[in-house]
N, C-alpha and C positions, 0 to 999 in steps of 0.2 A: 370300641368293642370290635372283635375278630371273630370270626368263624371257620374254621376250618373243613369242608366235604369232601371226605376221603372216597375217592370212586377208583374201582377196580373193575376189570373187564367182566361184563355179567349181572353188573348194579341194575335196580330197581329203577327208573326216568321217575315217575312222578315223586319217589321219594327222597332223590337227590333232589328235584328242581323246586319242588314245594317249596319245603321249608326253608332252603336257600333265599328265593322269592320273597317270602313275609320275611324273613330276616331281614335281606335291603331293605325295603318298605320300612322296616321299621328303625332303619338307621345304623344297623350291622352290617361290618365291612365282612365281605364272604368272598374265600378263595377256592375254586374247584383244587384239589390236586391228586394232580394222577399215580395212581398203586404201583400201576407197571411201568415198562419202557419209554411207551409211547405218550405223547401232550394229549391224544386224542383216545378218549377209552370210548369204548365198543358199550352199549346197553343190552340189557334181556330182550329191548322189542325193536332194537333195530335202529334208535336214534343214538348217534355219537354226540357227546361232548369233548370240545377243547379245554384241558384243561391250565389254569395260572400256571402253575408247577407241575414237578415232579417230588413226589415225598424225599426225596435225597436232596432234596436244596432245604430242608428244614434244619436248620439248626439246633446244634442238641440244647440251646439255652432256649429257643423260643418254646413258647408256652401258649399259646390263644385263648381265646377267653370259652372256649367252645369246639369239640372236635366232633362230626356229626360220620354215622356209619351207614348209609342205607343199606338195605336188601336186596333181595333179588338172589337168585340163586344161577350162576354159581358165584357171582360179586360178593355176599358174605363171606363163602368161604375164601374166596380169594384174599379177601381183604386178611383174615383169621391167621393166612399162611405168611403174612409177610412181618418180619421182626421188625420191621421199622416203622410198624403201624401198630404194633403192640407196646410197642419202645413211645411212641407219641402217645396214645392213649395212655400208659403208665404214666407216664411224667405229668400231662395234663390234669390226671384224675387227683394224683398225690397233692399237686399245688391248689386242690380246690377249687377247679375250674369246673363247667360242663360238657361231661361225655354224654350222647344220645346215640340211640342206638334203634331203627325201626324192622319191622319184618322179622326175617330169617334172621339177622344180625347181631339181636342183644342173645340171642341163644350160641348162632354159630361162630361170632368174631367177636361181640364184648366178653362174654364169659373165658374169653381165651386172654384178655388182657388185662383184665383185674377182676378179683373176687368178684362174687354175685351173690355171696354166701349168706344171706339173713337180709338181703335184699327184694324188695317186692318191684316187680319186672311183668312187663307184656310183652308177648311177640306173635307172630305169625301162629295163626293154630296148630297144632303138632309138631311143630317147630325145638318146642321146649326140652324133649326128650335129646336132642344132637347140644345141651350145654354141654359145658365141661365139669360142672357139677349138678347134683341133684338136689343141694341145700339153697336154690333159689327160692322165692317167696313166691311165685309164680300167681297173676292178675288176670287172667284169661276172658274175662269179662268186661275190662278197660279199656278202653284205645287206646287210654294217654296212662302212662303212672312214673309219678316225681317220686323219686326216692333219696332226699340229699341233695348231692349235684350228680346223680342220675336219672336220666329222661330216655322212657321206653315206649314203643307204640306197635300198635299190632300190623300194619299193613299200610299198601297203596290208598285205601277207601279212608283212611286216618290224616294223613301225611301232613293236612292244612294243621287240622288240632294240634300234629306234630309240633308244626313250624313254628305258632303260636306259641305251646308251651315251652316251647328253646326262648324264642324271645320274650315272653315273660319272665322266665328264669333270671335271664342275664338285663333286663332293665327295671323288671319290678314287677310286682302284679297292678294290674290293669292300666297297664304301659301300652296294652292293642287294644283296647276299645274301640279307639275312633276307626282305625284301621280293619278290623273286625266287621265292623258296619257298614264301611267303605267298600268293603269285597263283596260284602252279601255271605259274610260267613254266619253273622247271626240275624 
């Protein structure tokens, strides 16, 4: 299993690094890869990550089993501006893989890359109004909400739930248990 964490200059830190985090832990190979120019993207509070790649070494065959978008503003929208993050999440989404999308993100940069339209979605609070459509199903009282192979979360304070339900998704329900317990998540 892969995972793929698209980070652009302005991302969220604990929402990239979470659920990155319990993904390894849980035996999912995860690659940072960088939006922009640069291997090293800039965060909202001041920590950089190095990233594996850069989104232009993606091949238009590869597919991951998982493409994750964090928040943070203005790293969603960044993310939202670039065709070749819209081009990855379409292709992903179609083969039946999982796109997740936390914060600012499933409003400002999923809803830009494939329909949302009859779909139930959480994001950042007030957030919802900057979709690209207005026929999302909108969850505002969730942290977490699976819709398919869509997974959406509201924020920083969610992120772990996040991580978890990416990696339940992609090895099965109650695949983190022990892991779960092991952190002191439950």
């Amino acid at each position: 299993m892969k995972a793929i964490v698209l980070l652009a200059d302005g991302f969220e830190e604990i929402e990239a690094v979470s659920p990155a985090d319990i993904l390894v832990r849980s035996g999912v190979t995860v690659e940072y890869v960088a939006v922009s120019a640069n291997l090293i993207v800039n965060a909202s509070h001041g920590c950089n990550i190095i990233c594996d790649r850069r989104i232009e070494s993606i091949d238009e065959k590869e597919i991951p089993d998982a493409v994750i978008l964090p928040g943070g503003m203005p790293g969603a929208a960044n993310l939202a501006q670039s065709a070749a993050v819209r081009e990855l999440v379409k292709r992903t989404y179609k083969a039946g893989k999982t796109v997740a999308a936390i914060c600012a993100a499933p409003a400002v940069a999923l809803s830009r890359c494939i329909s949302l339209d009859g779909k139930k979605c959480t994001c950042y609070p007030g957030m919802s109004d900057q979709a690209a459509t207005k026929e999302i199903l909108w969850q505002p009282d969730e942290k977490v909400v699976v819709d398919g192979n869509i997974i959406t979360s509201k924020g920083p304070g969610t992120a772990a739930a996040f991580g978890f339900a990416i990696a339940e998704h992609l090895l099965g329900a109650g695949s983190t248990a022990a892991l779960k317990k092991s952190m002191q998540f439950e």
